[in-house]
BASE-101010 format. One record per residue (C-alpha): residue in one letter; z, x, y. Coordinates in steps of 0.02 Angstrom, whole numbers, plus 50000, padded with zeros to 5 digits. Layout:
// residues N
AZXY/...
END
This chain:
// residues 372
X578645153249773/X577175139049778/X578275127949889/X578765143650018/X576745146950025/X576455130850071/X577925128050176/X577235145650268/X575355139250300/X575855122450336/X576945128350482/X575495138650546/X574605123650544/X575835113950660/X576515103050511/X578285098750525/X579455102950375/X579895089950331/X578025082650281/X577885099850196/X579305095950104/X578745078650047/X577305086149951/X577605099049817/X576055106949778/X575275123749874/X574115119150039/X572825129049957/X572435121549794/X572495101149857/X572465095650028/X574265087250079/X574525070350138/X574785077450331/X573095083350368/X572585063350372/X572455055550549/X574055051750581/X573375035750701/X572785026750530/X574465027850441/X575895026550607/X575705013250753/X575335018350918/X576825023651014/X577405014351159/X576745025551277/X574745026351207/X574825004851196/X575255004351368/X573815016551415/X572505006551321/X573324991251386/X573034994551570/X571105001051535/X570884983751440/X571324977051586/X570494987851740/X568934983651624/X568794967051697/X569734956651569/X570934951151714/X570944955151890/X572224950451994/X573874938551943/X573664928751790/X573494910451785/X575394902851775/X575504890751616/X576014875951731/X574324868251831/X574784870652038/X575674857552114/X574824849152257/X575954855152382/X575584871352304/X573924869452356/X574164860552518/X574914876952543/X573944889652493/X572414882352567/X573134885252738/X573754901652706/X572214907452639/X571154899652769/X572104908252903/X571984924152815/X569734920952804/X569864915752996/X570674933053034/X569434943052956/X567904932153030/X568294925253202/X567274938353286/X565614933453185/X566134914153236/X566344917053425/X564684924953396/X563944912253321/X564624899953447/X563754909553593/X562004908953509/X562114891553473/X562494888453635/X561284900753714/X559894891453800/X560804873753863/X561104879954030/X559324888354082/X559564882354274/X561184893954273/X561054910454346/X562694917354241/X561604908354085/X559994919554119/X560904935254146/X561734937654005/X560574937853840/X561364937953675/X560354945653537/X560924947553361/X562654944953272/X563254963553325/X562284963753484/X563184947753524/X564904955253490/X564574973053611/X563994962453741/X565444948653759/X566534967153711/X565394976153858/X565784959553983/X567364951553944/X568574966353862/X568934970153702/X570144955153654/X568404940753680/X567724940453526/X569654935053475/X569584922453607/X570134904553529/X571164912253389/X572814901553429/X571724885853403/X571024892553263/X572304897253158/X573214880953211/X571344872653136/X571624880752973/X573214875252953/X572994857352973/X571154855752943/X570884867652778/X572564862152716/X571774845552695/X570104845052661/X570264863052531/X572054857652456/X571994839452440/X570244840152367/X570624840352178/X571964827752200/X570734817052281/X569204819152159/X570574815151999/X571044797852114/X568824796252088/X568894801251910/X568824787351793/X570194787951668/X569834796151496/X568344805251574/X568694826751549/X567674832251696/X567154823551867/X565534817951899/X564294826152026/X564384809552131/X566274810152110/X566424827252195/X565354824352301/X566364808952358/X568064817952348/X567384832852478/X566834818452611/X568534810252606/X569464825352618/X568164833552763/X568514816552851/X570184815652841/X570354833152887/X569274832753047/X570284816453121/X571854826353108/X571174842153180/X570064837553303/X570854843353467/X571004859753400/X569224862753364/X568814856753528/X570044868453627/X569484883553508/X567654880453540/X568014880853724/X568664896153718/X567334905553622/X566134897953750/X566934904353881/X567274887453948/X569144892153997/X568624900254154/X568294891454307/X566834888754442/X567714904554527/X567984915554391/X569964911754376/X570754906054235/X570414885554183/X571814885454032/X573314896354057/X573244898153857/X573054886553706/X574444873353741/X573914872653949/X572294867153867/X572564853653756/X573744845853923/X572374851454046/X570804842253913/X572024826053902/X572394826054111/X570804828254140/X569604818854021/X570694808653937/X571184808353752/X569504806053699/X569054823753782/X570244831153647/X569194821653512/X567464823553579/X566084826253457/X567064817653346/X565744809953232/X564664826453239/X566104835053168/X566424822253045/X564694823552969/X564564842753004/X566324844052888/X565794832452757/X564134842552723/X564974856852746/X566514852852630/X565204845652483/X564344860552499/X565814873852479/X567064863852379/X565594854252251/X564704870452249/X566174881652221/X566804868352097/X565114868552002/X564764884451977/X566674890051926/X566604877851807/X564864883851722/X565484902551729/X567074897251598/X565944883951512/X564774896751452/X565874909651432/X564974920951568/X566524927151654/X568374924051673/X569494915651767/X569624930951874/X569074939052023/X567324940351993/X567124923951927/X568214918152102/X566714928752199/X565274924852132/X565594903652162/X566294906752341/X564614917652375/X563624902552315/X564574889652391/X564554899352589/X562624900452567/X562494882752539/X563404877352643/X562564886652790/X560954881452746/X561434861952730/X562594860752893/X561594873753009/X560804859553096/X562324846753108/X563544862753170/X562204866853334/X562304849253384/X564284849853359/X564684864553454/X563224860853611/X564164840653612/X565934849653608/X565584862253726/X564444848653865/X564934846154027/X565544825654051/X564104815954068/X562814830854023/X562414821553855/X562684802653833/X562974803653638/X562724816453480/X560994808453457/X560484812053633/X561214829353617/X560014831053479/X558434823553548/X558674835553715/X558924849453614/X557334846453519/X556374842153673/X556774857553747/X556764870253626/X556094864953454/X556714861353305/X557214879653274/X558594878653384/X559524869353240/X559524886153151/X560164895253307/X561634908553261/X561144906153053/X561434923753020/X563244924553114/X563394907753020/X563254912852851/X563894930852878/X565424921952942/X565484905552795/X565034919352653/X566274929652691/X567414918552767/X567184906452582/X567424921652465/X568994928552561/X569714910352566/X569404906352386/X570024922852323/X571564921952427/X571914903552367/X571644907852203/X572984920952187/X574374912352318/X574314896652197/X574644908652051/X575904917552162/X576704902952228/X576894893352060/X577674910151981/X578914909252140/X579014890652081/X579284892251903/X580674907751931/X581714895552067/X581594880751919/X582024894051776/X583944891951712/X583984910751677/
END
C-alpha cells in the first residue's frame, strides 16, 4: 500500500518509475533520492555540453580558427601576406586614390585644370573625382595595385619574421627592439626594389596622369603603361622615386610590423587578451596610427617625385625643399586623414586576414601531410 502511494504521488510529480521504485519508503514521510538536482549526480548530456561549449566560445575565449600546433611555414606566410594584402587594398583603394590627390593638390598652381578642381576632405575628395571622372576613378590604379601587394607585401609582411630570427642571436627567446627594427628595413627594402614599377604605374593612375595633353587616353591599361613609362623615360622612369620609396617603406614597415609585433607580444605576455581577434585588432590599430604619423612626411615627397613631370624636380631633396618653399611645412601632412583612415583600416584588415589564412593554410597543410 506505502509503495503504490508513493509510486501514485511520485508520478504526479513527473518521477519516472523506475526511481520510484528504487526507494521504498512513502514520498510523504522522507523525501526520495529524485527530488535532488539531477545536474549534481548525472553528467551533462551531449547536447547541453555543446550549448555551453559554443557560449564559452562566442564569449571571446576564441574568435576565429584556432592556432594550428605546427608554427607557419614561410611560404605559408609569403603567402598569406599577399593574399591578405590584396584583400586590405580592396577595401581601401578609394581612401588611397584620395589621399594621392591631396597630396598632390597644390604642385601645379600655374594649371588651369589644377585651380578648377578643389579637393576638400577624404569623402569630398571621392564625390568629386566620382562627380568628374565616373564612378569606376576612385578604383583607378587597382591592376597595379593588387599586382603591388603581391610582390611588395609578400615580402616585406611575410619574410619579416624569417628575417628578424636571421638578426636574433642564438639562445636569445625574444628579438630585440633594434633587431626588429632592423628586420622591417631589410624586408621594406627588399620589397620596394622588386616592386617599384608597380607603384609608379599605380600612382599615375590615381593622379590622373594616364590621360593626355588632349584629354585621350596616355596608357591603354596597366601593361600599355609599364611599355609606354620604359619607351618613353627609360627604365629608370619605371623606378623613379626610388630612394623616397625606400625610406618611405622602411619607416613605414618599422612602424606597422615593430609596432604590431610589440604590442601582440605584450597583450599574451601579460595575459590581457588572446591570441584572437581582438588581440589581432587592437596591435594592427596601433601599428596603422604609427605608422601614419612617422611616414606622413616621407609618403608626400614620394608620391609629388613619382607623379613629376621629367625634369620638374632634379632629386627627392629638391622635391622637398620646393615643396617647403612653396607651401610650408604642413604640406608634409597633406591627405593625413585619408592616410590613416586608409593604413588603419587597411593594417587591421591585413593583419586579421593574415592571421587566419596562415591558420587556414597550415590546416590545408597539415590535412595534405596527414596519412589518414
Amino acid at each position: 500500500m506505502a509503495r503504490e502511494q508513493s509510486e501514485s504521488c511520485c508520478r504526479l510529480l513527473g518521477w519516472s518509475p523506475k526511481e520510484v521504485l528504487s526507494f521504498p519508503y512513502p514520498c510523504w514521510t522522507r523525501p526520495p533520492p529524485c527530488i535532488k538536482p539531477r545536474a549534481a549526480e548525472q553528467p551533462l548530456s551531449s547536447d547541453l555540453n555543446w550549448v555551453l561549449t559554443g557560449l564559452e566560445e562566442s564569449s571571446g575565449t576564441m574568435v576565429g580558427l584556432k592556432p594550428s600546433e605546427m608554427p607557419p611555414t614561410t611560404a605559408v606566410k609569403f603567402l598569406g601576406a599577399g593574399m591578405a594584402a590584396c584583400f586590405a587594398d580592396l577595401l581601401t583603394f578609394p581612401l588611397d586614390t584620395a589621399k594621392v590627390r591631396l597630396q598632390i593638390q597644390g604642385e601645379n598652381q600655374a594649371s588651369q585644370a589644377a585651380r578648377s578642381i578643389q579637393y576638400r576632405g577624404v569623402l569630398g575628395t571621392i564625390l568629386t573625382m566620382v562627380r568628374t571622372e565616373g564612378l569606376r576613378s576612385p578604383y583607378s590604379g587597382l591592376v597595379a595595385g593588387l599586382q603591388r601587394q603581391m610582390s611588395f607585401a609578400s615580402i616585406r609582411i611575410g619574410l619579416y619574421d624569417s628575417v628578424k630570427q636571421l638578426y636574433t642571436p642564438k639562445g636569445s627567446e625574444h628579438s630585440s627592439f633594434i633587431t626588429r627594427i632592423l628586420a622591417g628595413c631589410t624586408t621594406g627594402a627588399m620589397a620596394v626594389t622588386c616592386a617599384q614599377p608597380t607603384d609608379v604605374v599605380k600612382v599615375r593612375f590615381q593622379a590622373n596622369k594616364h590621360f593626355g595633353p588632349d584629354g585621350s587616353k596616355k596608357y591603354s591599361g596597366t601593361m600599355d603603361a609599364y611599355r609606354t613609362i620604359a619607351r618613353e623615360e627609360g627604365l629608370r622612369g619605371l623606378w623613379k622615386g626610388t630612394f623616397p620609396n625606400i625610406t618611405r617603406n622602411a619607416i613605414v614597415n618599422c612602424a606597422e610590423m615593430v609596432t604590431y609585433d610589440i604590442i601582440k607580444e605584450k597583450l599574451l605576455d601579460y595575459h590581457l587578451l588572446t591570441d584572437n581577434f581582438p588581440c589581432h585588432f587592437v596591435s594592427a590599430f596601433g601599428a596603422g596610427f604609427c605608422a601614419t604619423v612617422v611616414a606622413s612626411p616621407v609618403d608626400v615627397v614620394k608620391t609629388r617625385y613619382m607623379n613629376s613631370l621629367p625634369g620638374q624636380y632634379r632629386s627627392p631633396l629638391d622635391c622637398m625643399l620646393k615643396m617647403v618653399a612653396r607651401e610650408g611645412a604642413s604640406a608634409f601632412y597633406k591627405g593625413f586623414t585619408p592616410s590613416f583612415l586608409r593604413l588603419g583600416i587597411w593594417n587591421v584588415v591585413m593583419f586579421v586576414t593574415y592571421e587566419q589564412l596562415k591558420r587556414a593554410l597550415m590546416n590545408v597543410q597539415m590535412l595534405r601531410e596527414s596519412p589518414f
